[in-house]
C-alpha positions in Angstrom: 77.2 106.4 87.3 80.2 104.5 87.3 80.1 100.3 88.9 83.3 98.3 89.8 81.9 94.5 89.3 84.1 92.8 91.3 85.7 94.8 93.8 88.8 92.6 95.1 92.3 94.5 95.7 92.6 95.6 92.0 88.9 96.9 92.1 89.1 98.6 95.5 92.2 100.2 94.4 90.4 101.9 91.2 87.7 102.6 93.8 89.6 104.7 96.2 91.6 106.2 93.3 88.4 107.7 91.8 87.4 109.1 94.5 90.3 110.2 95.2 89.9 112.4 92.0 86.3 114.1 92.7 84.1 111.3 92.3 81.3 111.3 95.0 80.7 107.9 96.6 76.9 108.6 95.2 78.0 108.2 92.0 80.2 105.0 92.3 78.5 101.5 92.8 80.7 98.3 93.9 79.9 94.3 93.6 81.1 91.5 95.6 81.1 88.0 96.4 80.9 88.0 100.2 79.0 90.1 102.4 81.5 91.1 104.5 83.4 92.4 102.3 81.0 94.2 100.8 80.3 95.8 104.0 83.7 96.8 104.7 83.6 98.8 101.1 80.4 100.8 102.1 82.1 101.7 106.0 84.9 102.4 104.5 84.3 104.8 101.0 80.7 105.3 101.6 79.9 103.5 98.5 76.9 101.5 97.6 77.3 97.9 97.3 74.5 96.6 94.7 74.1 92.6 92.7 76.1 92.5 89.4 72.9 92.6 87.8 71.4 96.1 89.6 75.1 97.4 88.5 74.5 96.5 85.1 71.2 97.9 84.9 72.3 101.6 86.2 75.8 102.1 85.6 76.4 104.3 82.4 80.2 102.9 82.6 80.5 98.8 83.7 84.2 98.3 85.2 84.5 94.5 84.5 87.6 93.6 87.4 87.3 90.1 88.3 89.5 87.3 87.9 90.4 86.1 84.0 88.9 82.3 84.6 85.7 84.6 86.3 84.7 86.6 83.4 82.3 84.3 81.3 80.4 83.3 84.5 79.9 87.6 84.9 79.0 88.3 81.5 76.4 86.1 81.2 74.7 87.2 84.4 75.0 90.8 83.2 74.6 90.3 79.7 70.6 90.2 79.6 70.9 93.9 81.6 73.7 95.2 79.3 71.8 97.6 76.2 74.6 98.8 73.9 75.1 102.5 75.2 77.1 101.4 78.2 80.4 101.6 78.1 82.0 98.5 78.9 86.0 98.5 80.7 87.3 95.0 81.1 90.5 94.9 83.3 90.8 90.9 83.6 94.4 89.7 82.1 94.1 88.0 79.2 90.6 88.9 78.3 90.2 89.9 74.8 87.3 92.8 74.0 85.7 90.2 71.3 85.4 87.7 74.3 83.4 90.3 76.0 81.4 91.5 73.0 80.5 88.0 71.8 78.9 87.4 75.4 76.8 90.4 75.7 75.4 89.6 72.3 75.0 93.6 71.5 77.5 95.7 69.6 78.7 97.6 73.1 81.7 99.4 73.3 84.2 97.9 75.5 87.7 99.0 76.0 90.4 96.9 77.3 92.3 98.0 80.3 95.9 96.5 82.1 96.9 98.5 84.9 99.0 97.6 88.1 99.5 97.8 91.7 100.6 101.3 92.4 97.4 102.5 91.5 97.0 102.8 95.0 99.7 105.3 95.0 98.2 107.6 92.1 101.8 105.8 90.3 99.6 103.2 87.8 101.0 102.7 84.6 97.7 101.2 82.6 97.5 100.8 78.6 94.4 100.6 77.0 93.0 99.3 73.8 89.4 99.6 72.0 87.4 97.0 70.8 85.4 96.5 67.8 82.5 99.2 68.7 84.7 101.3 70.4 85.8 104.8 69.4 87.3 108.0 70.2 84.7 109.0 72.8 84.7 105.5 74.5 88.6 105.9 74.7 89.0 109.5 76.1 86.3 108.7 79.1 88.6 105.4 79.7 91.6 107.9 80.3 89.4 110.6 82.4 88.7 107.7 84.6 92.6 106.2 84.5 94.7 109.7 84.1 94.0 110.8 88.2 95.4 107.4 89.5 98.7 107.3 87.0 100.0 107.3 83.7 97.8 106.0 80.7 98.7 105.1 77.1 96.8 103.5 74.0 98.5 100.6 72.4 96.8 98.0 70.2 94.9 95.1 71.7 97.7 92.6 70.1 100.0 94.0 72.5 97.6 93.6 75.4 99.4 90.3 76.6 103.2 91.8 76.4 101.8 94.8 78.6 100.1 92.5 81.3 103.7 91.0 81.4 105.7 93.7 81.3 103.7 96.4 83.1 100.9 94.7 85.1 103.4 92.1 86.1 106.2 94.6 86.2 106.1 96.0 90.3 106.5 92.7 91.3 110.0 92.3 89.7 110.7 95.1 91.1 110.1 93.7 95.1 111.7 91.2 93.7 115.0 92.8 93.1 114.6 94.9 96.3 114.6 91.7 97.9 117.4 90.5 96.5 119.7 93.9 96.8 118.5 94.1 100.5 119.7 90.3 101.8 123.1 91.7 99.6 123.3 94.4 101.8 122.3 92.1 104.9 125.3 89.6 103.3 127.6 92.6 103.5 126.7 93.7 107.4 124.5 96.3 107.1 121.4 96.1 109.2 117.9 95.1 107.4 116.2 98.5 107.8 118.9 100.5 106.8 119.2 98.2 103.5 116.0 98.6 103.1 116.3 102.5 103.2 118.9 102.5 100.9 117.8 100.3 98.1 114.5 101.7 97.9 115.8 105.4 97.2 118.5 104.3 95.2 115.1 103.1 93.1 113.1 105.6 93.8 115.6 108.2 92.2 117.0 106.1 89.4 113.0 105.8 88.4 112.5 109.5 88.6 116.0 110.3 87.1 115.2 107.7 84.4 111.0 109.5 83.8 112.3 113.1 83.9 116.2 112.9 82.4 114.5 112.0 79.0 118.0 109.7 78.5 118.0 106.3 77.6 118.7 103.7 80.3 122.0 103.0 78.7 122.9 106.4 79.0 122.5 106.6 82.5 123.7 103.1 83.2 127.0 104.1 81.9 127.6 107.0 83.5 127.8 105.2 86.8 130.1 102.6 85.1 133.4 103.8 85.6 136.1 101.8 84.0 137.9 99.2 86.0 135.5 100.5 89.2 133.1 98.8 91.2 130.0 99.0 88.9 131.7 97.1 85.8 132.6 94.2 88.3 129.0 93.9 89.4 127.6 94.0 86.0 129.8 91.8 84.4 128.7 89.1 87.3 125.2 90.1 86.6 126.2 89.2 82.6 128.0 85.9 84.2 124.3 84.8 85.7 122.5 85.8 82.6 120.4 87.8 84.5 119.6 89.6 81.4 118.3 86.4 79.5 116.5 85.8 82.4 114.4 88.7 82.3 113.9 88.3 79.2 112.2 84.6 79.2 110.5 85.6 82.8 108.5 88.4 80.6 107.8 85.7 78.1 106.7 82.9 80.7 104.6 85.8 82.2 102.7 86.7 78.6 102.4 82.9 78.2 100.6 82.4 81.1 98.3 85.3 81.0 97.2 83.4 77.4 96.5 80.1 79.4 94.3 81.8 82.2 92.6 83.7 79.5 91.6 80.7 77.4 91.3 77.9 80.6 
């Protein structure tokens, strides 16, 4: 029995995703704040919708996916029901796996988990890391449950911060420069929707061409970069913004404040 405590867009989207992959809504419990909402998770995936307490109590596997400044306020409402054979996910930014093992007060395993929004695609990119009473076992049934709804890979809880940043932050830069490359196009007279269509393939491909090409982004950078042609002169204005620097202190500011939420 698997429970999702705290079933908000993130949670809902690990919900569907599992069941997506063969679990039976019988074997999937979800908690919520509001009633309503957990009524529109039972109409809709046929899941039932228990306390945070009942979850903890029959769940073999507790998916901890409420907000960062949430967490202590959950763990010690669950904590009392928590014996140290569950298996304990926390997927709240900036929440370290000693936060959560200090707070149930038993040596549980609990793995730390950053994923992202296209999750709801199957397209996640999450990256997980084992805490203190954590081993091979409790990391392999982290990537059963992961591996249907995208791509997983292990890094060390020190780098936890830099993922949420780069990856969990990451589809959201992405919109962002879709934004920007459409009102370009817009600036240039083409119509919105055709802009749209354009710039999102042109994406779509480079990011599979990127996966599948096994080249490095330089690589296929430059051979679009003809000399004296059209790409040079947008790059070089791109180097003329700094968008580069940019990126690289928006990544930082995003880490930073993933720290702040974690320890406010």
């Amino acid at each position: 029995m698997i429970a999702i405590l705290g079933t908000g867009k993130m949670g809902e989207a690990l919900l569907s995703g599992l069941l997506r992959a063969g679990l039976e809504p019988d074997d999937v419990m979800a908690t919520t704040r509001r009633a309503e909402r957990a009524q529109t998770l039972r109409e809709t995936y046929g899941v039932r919708t228990v306390s945070n307490a009942e979850a903890a109590k029959a769940a073999d596997t507790l998916i901890l996916a409420v907000k960062p400044q949430d967490m202590a306020t959950l763990l010690a409402e669950i904590a009392p029901y928590v014996p140290a054979d569950r298996l304990v996910i926390s997927a709240a930014a900036g929440i370290t796996t000693s936060f959560v093992e200090q707070r149930l007060g038993v040596e549980v395993p609990v793995v730390r988990v950053m994923s992202n929004t296209p999750i709801r695609f199957d397209e996640a990119m999450s990256v997980i890391s084992a805490g203190a009473h954590a081993g091979e076992e409790h990391l392999r049934r982290t990537e059963e449950l992961l591996r249907p709804v995208g791509k997983v890979l292990r890094i060390p809880e020190s780098q936890q911060d830099a993922a949420t940043a780069l990856s969990g932050s990451g589809p959201a830069y992405f919109f962002y420069l879709v934004e920007a490359m459409v009102d370009a196009g817009i600036l240039l007279g083409m119509p919105r929707a055709a802009a749209l269509d354009m710039v999102t393939q042109s994406i779509v491909g480079a990011a599979v061409m990127l996966r599948d090409s096994g080249e490095h982004p330089v690589i296929l950078r430059e051979a679009v970069t003809s000399p004296g042609g059209t790409t040079i002169a947008a790059i070089a204005e791109l180097e003329r913004h700094k968008v580069r620097a940019a990126f690289l202190a928006a990544i930082e500011a995003a880490r930073d404040r993933g720290r702040e939420l974690a320890s406010g």
